[in-house]
RODO-2510 file (C-alpha; in nm, 4 decimals, decimal comma):
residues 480
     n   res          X          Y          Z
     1     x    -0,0003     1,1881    -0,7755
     2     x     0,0338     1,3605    -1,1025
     3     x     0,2573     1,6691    -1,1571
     4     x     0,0882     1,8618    -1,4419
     5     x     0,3849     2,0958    -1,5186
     6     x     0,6568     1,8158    -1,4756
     7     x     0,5228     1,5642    -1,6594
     8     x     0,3498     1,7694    -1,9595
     9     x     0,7178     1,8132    -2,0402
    10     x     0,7311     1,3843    -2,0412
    11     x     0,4256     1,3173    -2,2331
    12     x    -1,9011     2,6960     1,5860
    13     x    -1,6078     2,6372     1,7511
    14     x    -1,6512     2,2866     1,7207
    15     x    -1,9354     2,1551     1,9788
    16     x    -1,9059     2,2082     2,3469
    17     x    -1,6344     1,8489     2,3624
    18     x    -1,4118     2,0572     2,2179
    19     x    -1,4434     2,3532     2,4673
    20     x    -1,4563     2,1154     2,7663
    21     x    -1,1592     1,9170     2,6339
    22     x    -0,9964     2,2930     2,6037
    23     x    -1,0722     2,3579     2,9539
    24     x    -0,9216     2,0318     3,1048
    25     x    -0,5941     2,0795     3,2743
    26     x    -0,3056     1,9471     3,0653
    27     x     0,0322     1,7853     3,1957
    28     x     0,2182     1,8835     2,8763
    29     x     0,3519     2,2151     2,7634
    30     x     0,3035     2,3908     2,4454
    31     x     0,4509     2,7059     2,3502
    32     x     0,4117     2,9398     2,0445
    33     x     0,2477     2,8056     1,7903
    34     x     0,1925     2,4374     1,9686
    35     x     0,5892     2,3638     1,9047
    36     x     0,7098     2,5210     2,2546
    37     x     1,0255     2,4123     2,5228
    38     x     0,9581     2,0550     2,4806
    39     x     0,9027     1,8397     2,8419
    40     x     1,1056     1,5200     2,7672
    41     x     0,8348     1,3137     3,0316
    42     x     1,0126     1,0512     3,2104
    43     x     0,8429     0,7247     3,2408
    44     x     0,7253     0,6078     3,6266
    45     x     0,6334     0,2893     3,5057
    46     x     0,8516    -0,0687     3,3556
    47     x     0,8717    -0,0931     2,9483
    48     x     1,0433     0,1197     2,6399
    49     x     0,9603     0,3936     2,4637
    50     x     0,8143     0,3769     2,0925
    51     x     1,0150     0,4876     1,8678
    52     x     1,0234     0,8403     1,7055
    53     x     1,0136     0,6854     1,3609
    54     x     0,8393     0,4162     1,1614
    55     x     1,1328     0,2919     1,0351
    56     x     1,2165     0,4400     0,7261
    57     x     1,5297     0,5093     0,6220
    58     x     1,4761     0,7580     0,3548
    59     x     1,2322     0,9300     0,6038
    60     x     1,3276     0,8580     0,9472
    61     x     1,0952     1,0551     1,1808
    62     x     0,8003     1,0015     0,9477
    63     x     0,5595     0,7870     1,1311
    64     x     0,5995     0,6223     1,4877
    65     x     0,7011     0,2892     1,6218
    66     x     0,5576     0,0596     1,9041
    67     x     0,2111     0,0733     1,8185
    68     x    -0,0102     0,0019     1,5256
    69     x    -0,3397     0,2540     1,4146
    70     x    -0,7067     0,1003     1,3985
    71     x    -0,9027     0,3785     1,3713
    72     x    -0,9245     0,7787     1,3508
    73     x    -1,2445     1,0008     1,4520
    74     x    -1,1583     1,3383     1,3581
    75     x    -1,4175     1,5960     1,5525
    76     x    -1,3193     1,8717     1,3266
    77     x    -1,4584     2,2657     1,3157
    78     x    -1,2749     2,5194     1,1208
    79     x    -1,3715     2,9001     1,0095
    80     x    -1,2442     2,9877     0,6640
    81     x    -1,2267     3,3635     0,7893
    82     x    -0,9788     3,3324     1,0736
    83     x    -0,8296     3,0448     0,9121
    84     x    -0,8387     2,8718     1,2664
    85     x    -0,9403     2,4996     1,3398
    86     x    -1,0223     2,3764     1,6446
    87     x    -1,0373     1,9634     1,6844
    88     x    -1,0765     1,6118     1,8646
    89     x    -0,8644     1,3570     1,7279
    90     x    -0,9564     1,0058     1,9022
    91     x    -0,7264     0,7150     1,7900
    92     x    -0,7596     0,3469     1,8680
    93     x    -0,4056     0,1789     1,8531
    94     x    -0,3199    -0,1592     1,9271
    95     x     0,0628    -0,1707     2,1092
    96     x     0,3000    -0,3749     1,9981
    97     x     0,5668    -0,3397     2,3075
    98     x     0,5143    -0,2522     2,6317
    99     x     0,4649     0,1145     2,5931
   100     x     0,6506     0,3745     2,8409
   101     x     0,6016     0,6100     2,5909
   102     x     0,4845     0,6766     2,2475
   103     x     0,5237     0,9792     1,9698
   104     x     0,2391     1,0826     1,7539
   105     x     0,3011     1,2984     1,4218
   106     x     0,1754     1,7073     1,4671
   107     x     0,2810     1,9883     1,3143
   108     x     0,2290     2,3526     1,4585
   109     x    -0,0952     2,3582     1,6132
   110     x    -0,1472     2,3597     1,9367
   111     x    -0,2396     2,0865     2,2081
   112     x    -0,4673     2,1768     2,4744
   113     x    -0,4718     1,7959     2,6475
   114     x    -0,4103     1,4376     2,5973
   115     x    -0,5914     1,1481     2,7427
   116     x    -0,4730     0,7472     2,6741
   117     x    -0,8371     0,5667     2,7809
   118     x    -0,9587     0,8436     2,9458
   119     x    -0,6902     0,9149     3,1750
   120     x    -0,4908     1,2261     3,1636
   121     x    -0,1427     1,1996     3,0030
   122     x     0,1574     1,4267     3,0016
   123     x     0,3126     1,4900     2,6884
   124     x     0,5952     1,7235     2,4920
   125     x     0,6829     1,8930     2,2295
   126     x     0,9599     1,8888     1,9633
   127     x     0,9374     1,9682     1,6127
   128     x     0,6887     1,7926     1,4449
   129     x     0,6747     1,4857     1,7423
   130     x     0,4226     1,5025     1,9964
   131     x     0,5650     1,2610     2,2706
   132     x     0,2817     1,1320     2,4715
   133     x     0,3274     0,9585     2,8264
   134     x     0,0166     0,7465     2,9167
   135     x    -0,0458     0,7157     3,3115
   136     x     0,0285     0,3556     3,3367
   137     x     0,2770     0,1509     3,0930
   138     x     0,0597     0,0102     2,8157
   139     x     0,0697    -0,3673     2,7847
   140     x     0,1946    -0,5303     2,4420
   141     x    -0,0978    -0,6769     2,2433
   142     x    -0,3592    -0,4388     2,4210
   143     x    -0,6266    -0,1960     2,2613
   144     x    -0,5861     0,1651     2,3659
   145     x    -0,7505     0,4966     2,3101
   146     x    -0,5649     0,8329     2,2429
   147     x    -0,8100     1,1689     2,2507
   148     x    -0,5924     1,5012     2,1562
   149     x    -0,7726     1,7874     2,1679
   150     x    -0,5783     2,0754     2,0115
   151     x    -0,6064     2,3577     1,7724
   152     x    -0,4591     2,6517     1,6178
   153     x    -0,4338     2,7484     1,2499
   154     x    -0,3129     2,5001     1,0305
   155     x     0,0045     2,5536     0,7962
   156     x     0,1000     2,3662     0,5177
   157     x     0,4421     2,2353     0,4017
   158     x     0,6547     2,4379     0,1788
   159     x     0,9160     2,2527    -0,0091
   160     x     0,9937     2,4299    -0,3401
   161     x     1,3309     2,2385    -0,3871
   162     x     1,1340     1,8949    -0,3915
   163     x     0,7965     1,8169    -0,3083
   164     x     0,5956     2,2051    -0,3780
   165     x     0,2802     2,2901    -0,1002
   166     x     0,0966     2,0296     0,0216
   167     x    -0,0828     1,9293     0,3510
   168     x    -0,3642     2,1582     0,4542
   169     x    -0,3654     2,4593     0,1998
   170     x    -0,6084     2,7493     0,3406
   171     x    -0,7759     2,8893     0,0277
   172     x    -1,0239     3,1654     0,0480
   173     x    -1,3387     2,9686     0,0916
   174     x    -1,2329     2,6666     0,2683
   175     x    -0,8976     2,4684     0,2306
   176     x    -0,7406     2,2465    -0,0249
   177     x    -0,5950     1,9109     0,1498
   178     x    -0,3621     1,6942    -0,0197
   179     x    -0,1013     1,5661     0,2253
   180     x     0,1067     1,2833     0,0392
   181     x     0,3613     1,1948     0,1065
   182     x     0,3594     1,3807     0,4958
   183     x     0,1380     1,6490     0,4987
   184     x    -0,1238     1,4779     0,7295
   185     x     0,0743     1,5987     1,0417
   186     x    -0,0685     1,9353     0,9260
   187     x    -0,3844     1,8887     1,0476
   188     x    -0,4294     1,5968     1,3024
   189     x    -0,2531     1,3661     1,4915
   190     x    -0,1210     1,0788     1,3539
   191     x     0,1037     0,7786     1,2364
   192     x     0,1890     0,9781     0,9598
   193     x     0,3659     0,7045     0,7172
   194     x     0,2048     0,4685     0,4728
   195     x     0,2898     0,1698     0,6383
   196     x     0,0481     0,2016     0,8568
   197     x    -0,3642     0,2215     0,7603
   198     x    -0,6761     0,2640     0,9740
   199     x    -0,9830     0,3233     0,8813
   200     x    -1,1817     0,6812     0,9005
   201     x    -1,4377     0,8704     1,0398
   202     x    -1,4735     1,2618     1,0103
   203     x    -1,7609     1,4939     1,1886
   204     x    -1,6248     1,8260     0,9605
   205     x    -1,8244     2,1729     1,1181
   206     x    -1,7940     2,5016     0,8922
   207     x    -1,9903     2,7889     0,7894
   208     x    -2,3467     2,7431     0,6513
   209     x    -2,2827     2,7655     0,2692
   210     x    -1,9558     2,6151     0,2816
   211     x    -1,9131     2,2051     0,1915
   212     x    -1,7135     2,0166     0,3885
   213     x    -1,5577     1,6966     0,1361
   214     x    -1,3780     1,3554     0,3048
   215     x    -1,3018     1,0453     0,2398
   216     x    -1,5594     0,7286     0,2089
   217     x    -1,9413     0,8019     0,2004
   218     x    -2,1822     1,0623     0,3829
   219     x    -2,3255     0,9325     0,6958
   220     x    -2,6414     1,0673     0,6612
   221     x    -2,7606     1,4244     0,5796
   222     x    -2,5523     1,7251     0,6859
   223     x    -2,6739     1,8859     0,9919
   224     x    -2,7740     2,2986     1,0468
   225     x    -2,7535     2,4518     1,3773
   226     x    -2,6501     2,7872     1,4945
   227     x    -2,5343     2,8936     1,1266
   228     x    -2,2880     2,6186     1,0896
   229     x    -2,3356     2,2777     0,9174
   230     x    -2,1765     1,9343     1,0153
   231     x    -2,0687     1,6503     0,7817
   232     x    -2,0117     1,3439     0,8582
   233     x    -1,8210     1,1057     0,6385
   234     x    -1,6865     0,7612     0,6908
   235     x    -1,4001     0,5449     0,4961
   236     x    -1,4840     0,2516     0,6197
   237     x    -1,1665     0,0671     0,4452
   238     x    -0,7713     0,1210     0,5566
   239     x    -0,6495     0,4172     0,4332
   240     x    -0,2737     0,5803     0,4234
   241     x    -0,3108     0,9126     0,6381
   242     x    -0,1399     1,1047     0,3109
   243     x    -0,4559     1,0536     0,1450
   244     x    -0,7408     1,1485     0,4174
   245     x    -0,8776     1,4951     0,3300
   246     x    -1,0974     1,7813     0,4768
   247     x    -1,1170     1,9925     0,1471
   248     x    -1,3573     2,2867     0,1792
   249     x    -1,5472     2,4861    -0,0229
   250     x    -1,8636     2,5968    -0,2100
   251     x    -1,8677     2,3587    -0,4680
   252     x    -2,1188     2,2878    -0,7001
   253     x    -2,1723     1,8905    -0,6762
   254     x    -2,3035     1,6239    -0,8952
   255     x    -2,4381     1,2594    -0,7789
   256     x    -2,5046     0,9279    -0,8710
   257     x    -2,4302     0,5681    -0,9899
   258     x    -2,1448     0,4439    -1,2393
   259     x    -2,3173     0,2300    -1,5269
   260     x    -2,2249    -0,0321    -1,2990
   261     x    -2,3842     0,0812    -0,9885
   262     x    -2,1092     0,2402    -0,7544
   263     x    -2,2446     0,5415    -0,6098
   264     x    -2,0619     0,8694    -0,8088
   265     x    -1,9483     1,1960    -0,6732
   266     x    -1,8215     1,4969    -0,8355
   267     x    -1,7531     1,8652    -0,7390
   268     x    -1,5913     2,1557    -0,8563
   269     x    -1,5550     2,4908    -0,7265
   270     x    -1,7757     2,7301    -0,9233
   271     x    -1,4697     2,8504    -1,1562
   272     x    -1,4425     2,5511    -1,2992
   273     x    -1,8291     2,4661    -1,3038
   274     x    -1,7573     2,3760    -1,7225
   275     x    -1,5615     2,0636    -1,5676
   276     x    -1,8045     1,9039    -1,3017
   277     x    -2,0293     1,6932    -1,5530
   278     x    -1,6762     1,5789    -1,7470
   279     x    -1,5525     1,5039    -1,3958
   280     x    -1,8655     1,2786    -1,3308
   281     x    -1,8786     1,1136    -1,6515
   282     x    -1,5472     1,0466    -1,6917
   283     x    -1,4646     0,9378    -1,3620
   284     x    -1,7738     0,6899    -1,4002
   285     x    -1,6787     0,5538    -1,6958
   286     x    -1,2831     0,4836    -1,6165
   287     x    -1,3774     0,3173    -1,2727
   288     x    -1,5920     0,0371    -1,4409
   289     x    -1,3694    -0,0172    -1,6731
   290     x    -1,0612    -0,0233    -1,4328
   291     x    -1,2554    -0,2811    -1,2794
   292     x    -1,2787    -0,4971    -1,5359
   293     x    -0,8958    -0,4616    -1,6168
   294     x    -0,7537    -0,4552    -1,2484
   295     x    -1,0433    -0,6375    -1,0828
   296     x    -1,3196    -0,5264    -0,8376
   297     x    -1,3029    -0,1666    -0,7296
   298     x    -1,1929    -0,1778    -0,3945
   299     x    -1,3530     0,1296    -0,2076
   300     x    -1,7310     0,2463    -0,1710
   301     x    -1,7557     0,5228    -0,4367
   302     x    -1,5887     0,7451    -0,6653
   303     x    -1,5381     1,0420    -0,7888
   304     x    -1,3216     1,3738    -0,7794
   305     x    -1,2918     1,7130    -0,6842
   306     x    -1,1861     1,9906    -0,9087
   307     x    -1,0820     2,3055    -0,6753
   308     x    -0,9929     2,6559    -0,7302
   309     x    -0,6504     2,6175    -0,5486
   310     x    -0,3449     2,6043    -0,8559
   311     x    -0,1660     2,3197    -0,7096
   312     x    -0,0321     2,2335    -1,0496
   313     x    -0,0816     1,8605    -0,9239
   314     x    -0,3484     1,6298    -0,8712
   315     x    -0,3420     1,3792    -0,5837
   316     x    -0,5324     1,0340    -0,5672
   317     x    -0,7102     1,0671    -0,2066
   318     x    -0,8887     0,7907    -0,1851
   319     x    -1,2371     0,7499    -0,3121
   320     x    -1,2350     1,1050    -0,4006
   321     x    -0,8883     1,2458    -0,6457
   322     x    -0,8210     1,5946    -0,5933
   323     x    -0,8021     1,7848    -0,9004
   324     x    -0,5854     2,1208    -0,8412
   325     x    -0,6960     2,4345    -1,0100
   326     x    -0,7738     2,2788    -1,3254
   327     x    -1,0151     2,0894    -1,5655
   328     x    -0,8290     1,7118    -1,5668
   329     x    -0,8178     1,5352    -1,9096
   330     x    -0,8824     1,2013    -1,9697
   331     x    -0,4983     1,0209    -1,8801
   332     x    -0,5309     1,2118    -1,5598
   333     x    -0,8542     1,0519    -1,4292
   334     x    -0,7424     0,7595    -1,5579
   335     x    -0,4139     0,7650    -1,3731
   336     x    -0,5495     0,9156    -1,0297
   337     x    -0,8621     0,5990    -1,0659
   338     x    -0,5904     0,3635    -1,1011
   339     x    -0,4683     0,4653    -0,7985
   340     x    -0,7444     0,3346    -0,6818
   341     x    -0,5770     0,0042    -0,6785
   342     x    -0,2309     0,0638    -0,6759
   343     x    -0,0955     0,3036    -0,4088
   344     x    -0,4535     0,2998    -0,2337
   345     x    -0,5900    -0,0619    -0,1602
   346     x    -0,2214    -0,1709    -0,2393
   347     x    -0,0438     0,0876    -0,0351
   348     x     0,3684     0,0643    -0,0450
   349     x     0,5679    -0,0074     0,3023
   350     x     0,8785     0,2044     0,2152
   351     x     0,8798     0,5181     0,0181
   352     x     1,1762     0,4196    -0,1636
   353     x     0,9243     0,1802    -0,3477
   354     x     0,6599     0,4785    -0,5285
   355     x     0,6963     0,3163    -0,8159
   356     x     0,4736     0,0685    -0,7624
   357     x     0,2479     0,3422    -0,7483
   358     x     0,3178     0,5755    -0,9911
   359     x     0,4452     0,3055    -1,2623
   360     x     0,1269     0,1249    -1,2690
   361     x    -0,0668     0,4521    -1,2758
   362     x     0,1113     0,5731    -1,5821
   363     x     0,0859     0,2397    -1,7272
   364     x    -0,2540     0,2880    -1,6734
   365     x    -0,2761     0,5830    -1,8641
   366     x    -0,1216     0,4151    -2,1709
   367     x    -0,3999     0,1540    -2,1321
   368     x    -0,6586     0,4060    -2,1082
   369     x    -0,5178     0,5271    -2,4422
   370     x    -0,4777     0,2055    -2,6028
   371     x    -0,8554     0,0995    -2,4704
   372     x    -0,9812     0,4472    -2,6735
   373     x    -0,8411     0,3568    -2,9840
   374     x    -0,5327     0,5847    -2,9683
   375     x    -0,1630     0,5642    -2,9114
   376     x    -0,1141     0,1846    -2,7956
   377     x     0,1183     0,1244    -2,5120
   378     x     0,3413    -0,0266    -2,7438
   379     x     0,3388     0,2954    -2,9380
   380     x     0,3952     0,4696    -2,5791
   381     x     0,6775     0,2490    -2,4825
   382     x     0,8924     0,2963    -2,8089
   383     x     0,8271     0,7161    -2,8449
   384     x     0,9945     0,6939    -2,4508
   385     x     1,2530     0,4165    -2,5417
   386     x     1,3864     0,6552    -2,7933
   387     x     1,4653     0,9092    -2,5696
   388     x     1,8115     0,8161    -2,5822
   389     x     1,9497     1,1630    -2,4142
   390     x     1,6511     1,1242    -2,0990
   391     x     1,7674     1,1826    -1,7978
   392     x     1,5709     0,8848    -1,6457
   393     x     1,8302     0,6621    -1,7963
   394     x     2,0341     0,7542    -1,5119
   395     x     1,7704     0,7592    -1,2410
   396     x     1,6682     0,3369    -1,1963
   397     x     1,3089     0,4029    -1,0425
   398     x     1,3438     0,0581    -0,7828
   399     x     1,4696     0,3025    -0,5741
   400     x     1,3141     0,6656    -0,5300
   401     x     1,5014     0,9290    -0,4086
   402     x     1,4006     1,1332    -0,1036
   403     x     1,5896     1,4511    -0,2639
   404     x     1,3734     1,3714    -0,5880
   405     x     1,1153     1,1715    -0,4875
   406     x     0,8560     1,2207    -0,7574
   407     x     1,1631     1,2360    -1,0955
   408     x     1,0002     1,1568    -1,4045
   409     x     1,1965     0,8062    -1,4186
   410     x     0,9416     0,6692    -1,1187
   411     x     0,6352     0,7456    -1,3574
   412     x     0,7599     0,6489    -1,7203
   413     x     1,0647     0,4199    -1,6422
   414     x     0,8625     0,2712    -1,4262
   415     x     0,5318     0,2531    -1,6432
   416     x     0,7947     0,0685    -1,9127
   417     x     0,9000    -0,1597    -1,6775
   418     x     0,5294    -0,3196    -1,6937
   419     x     0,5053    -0,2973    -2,0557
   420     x     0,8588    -0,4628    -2,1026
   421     x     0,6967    -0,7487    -1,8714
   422     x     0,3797    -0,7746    -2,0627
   423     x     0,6182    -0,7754    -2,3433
   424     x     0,8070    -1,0720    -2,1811
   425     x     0,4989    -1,2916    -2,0687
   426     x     0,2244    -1,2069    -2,3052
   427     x    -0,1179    -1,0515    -2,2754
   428     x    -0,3007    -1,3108    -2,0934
   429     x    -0,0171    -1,4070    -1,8246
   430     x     0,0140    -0,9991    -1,7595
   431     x    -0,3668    -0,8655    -1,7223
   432     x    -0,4412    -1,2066    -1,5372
   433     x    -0,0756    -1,0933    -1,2907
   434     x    -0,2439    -0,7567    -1,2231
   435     x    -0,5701    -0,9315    -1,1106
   436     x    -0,4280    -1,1868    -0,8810
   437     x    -0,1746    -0,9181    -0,7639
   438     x    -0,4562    -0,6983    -0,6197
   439     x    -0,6838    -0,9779    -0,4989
   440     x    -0,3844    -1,1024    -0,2852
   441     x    -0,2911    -0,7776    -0,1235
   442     x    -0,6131    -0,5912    -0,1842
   443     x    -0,6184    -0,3204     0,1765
   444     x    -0,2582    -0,4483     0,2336
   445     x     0,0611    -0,3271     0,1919
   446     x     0,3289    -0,3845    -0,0938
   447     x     0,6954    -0,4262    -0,2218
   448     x     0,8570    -0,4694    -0,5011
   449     x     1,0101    -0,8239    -0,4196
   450     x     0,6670    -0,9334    -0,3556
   451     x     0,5514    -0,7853    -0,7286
   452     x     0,8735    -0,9839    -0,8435
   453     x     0,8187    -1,2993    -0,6655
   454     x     0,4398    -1,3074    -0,8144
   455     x     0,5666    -1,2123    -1,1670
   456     x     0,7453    -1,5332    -1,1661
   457     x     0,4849    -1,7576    -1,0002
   458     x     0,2254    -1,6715    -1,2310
   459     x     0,4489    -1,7007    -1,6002
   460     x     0,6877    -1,9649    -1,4946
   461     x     0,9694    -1,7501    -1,6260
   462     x     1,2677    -1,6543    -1,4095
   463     x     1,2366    -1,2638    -1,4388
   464     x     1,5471    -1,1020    -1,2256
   465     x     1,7275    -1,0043    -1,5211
   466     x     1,4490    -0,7779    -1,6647
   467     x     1,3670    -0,6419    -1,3370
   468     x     1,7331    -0,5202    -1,2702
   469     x     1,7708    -0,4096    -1,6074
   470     x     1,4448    -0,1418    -1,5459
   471     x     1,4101    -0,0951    -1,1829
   472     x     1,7982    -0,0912    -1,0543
   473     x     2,0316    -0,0329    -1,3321
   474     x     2,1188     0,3339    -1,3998
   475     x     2,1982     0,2888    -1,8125
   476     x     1,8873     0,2522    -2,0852
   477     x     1,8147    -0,1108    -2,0867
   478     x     1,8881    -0,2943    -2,3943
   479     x     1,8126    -0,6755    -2,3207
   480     x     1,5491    -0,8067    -2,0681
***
C-alpha cells in the first residue's frame, strides 16, 4: 500500500444457484443486516471447535483456526443501482483438527444457507464471525467443501483514527475494492488473515456496460444474456484474501504484452482517461525490469487500475494495483509492482512484520530512481538519515503497531534498513540476497528472522547488531 497524503509529507440476480440456494431452508439465524441474535450451535458429534482467530496477537479475531483454505469460487452478481450483491462463495479447506466447529470471516451481509459437502449446516452469528456447524465432525487431514450463499449490500470499513475506508467501497458506477489489511470480510466469506492463501476463481455478473475487474487472467470472453454480462477471472497462484478484488466500473481498458512478453492490462475510469496509456507503459516497463532485479515475475500478468473513487491510497492487489482517484507517478508503480514480490508471492505471517512489505517496496522506489538516473538510494538514505527531529526515530518498524499500523517509520525506516545492509555487504552479496530470498519463499509466507537468518547465510557476516539497531531499537541508529 501507498498512502499518497501521508507519505508526500515523507518524500441478474446472480443465476438461478443463487435463487435456489436462497430458497433452501437454513439451520442458522440471521437478523438485521446478516449480524442477528447469534445461535451458539452445540456440537452432536466428538472433536473441538476451530478457533475464532488465526492467531494473531495484534489482531486476534482476524482469520480462523483449525482449518487451512485451498481454494475460493466466488459466484458473484451485484447491481450498482441498489447497491445490493447477491453471492455463492464455495471454499475448499483442508482441516487440521477434528472439526466440531469452525468460524468463517463475514461482515454484515446476510446468510441465506450453509452447506459443508453438500450437507446442510447450522450456523450463527456474532459480529463479524460466522460460526458454522458441519453435520458430522470433520476428520483432521480431510478435504472439505463450504458453499455460503448470502447477500445483502455490502459496507465497507470506516476507520478514520487508523486505517481510512477500505473493503468494498460502492462508487456510483460499480465499486472500488481494496480490502488490506481486513476488508475482505466485506464481501465474502473467508479466512480473512494473510497467513493463509488459496488460490481464486471469480464468475462477477453486472449491468451490460459496466466491467467487472479481478484478480489473475480472463477465462475466456465475457458473456451477454438478459442485459447483464458475466466475467470470469482466475488467479491461479495463492493469494492473501486482502488483495482479491471485484472493482467495477466503465473503464476504458488497454491490452497487451510487456517487452518481455507478459500479457499487460490497464484501465482507468473515463476521468482519468489522460492516465490509461502511462498506466500501461509504465507498468510494462517497471515489471521487466523488476524482474531482472528481484527475479522472475511471479504472477500471470500485470497491470493496474486507475478509478474514480479518491481513496488517497493505492493498494497492490495482486496482478492488478489499484490506483485511487488519481494519475500514479512513476515511484508509485514502481512501489505497488514491487509488491509484486514482496507482500504478494512473499506474503508476511504476522502483521506485526509489514515491513517486509512496505520496506522493500520503498526501497524499491529508491531503486527505480537510482535505475532512471536520478536521486541514488544512497542520496535517498542520507536526505532521510538527516532527519534528526523524525518521528520514526522513535517508532523501530520490526514491530508495527496495530494502533498505527501503516506510520511512516514501516516504509522509510524500513526501506533504510535494506540500504544500510547493502551498505554492509556490498552490491553483489545484496541484489544476489533479494534473488535467492524470493526464489526460496516465492507463493510462501515470510518473517523477519527468516530475512535475517538468509542475510547472514548468503554474506558470511554476523548481522544482529545492524538489524536491532534499524528494526527494534527506538533511537536513530548510529553504528551497524
Amino acid at each position: 500500500m501507498r498512502d499518497i497524503g501521508r507519505l508526500a509529507l515523507a518524500s441478474t440476480t446472480i443465476f438461478s444457484l443463487i435463487a435456489s440456494a436462497a430458497c433452501t431452508a437454513s439451520s442458522g439465524e440471521s437478523g438485521d443486516n446478516g449480524a442477528g441474535p447469534s445461535s451458539k450451535p452445540a456440537s452432536t458429534a466428538p472433536g473441538t471447535a476451530g478457533a475464532p482467530g488465526i492467531g494473531d496477537p495484534d489482531f486476534p479475531k482476524d482469520g480462523n483456526g483449525g482449518y487451512d483454505v485451498r481454494h475460493y469460487r466466488l459466484r458473484l452478481g451485484y447491481e450498482p443501482a441498489a447497491k445490493r450483491l447477491d453471492a455463492v462463495a464455495s471454499i475448499d479447506a483442508t482441516a487440521l483438527q477434528d472439526l466440531s466447529r469452525f468460524n468463517l470471516d463475514l461482515a454484515g451481509l446476510d446468510v441465506h444457507s450453509i452447506k459443508v459437502d453438500d450437507a446442510p449446516a447450522t450456523f450463527g452469528r456474532e459480529g463479524h464471525e460466522l460460526t458454522v456447524t458441519p453435520a458430522k465432525t470433520l476428520t483432521a487431514g480431510r478435504p472439505f467443501t463450504v458453499r455460503v450463499a448470502y447477500g445483502g449490500r455490502p459496507e465497507p470499513i470506516r476507520d478514520a483514527d487508523n486505517l481510512g475506508v477500505y473493503g468494498f467501497i460502492p462508487t456510483a458506477d460499480g465499486a472500488f475494492v481494496t480490502c488490506q489489511p481486513n476488508g475482505a470480510k466485506t464481501w465474502f466469506p473467508a479466512n480473512d488473515h494473510p497467513a493463509d492463501k488459496a488460490t481464486f476463481d471469480f464468475e462477477i455478473t453486472v449491468p451490460k456496460g459496466v466491467t467487472a475487474l479481478a484478480n489473475g487472467e480472463m477465462a475466456g470472453r465475457p458473456r451477454e444474456s438478459g442485459g447483464k454480462t458475466t466475467f470470469v477471472w482466475r488467479e491461479r497462484h495463492p493469494m492473501v484474501t486482502y488483495l482479491a478484488t471485484m472493482t467495477l466500473g466503465k473503464f476504458r481498458l488497454r491490452e497487451g504484452r510487456t517487452a518481455a512478453g507478459l500479457p499487460n492490462l490497464a484501465a482507468a475510469d473515463p476521468k482519468y482517461a489522460s492516465a490509461l496509456n502511462g498506466l500501461y507503459t509504465l507498468s510494462g516497463k517497471i515489471t521487466d525490469y523488476w524482474s531482472t532485479v528481484f527475479g522472475p515475475y511471479p504472477f500471470g500478468s500485470t497491470g493496474g487500475v486507475v478509478d474514480d473513487y479518491a481513496a488517497g491510497y493505492a493498494l497492490e492487489n495482486q496482478t492488478k494495483p489499484m490506483y485511487g482517484g488519481f494519475d500514479p507517478d512513476e515511484g508509485i508503480i514502481a512501489h505497488e509492482l514491487a509488491h509484486q514480490w514482496f507482500g504478494n508471492s512473499l506474503s508476511i505471517k504476522r502483521w506485526e512484520e509489514l515491513w517486509l512489505n512496505e520496506g522493500f517496496a520503498t526501497y524499491a522506489e529508491w531503486l527505480w530512481s537510482e535505475h532512471k538516473g536520478e536521486e541514488t538510494a544512497e542520496q535517498i538514505f542520507q536526505r532521510h538519515y538527516g532527519s534528526l527531529e523524525s518521528p520514526m526515530w522513535q517508532y523501530p518498524p520490526g514491530k508495527a503497531r496495530p494502533d498505527d499500523l501503516f506510520n511512516n517509520s514501516v516504509y522509510t525506516r524500513g526501506g533504510m534498513t535494506l540500504h544500510a545492509l547493502r551498505q554492509r555487504i556490498g552490491d553483489k552479496t545484496f541484489f544476489d540476497l533479494l534473488r535467492a530470498y524470493t526464489a526460496r519463499y516465492k507463493y510462501g509466507a515470510v518473517t523477519t528472522d527468516e530475512f535475517i537468518t538468509m542475510a547472514e547465510e548468503r554474506s558470511g557476516k554476523q548481522l544482529d547488531g545492524l538489524f536491532k539497531a534499524w528494526l527494534f531499537t527506538p533511537q536513530r541508529p548510529v553504528n551497524w
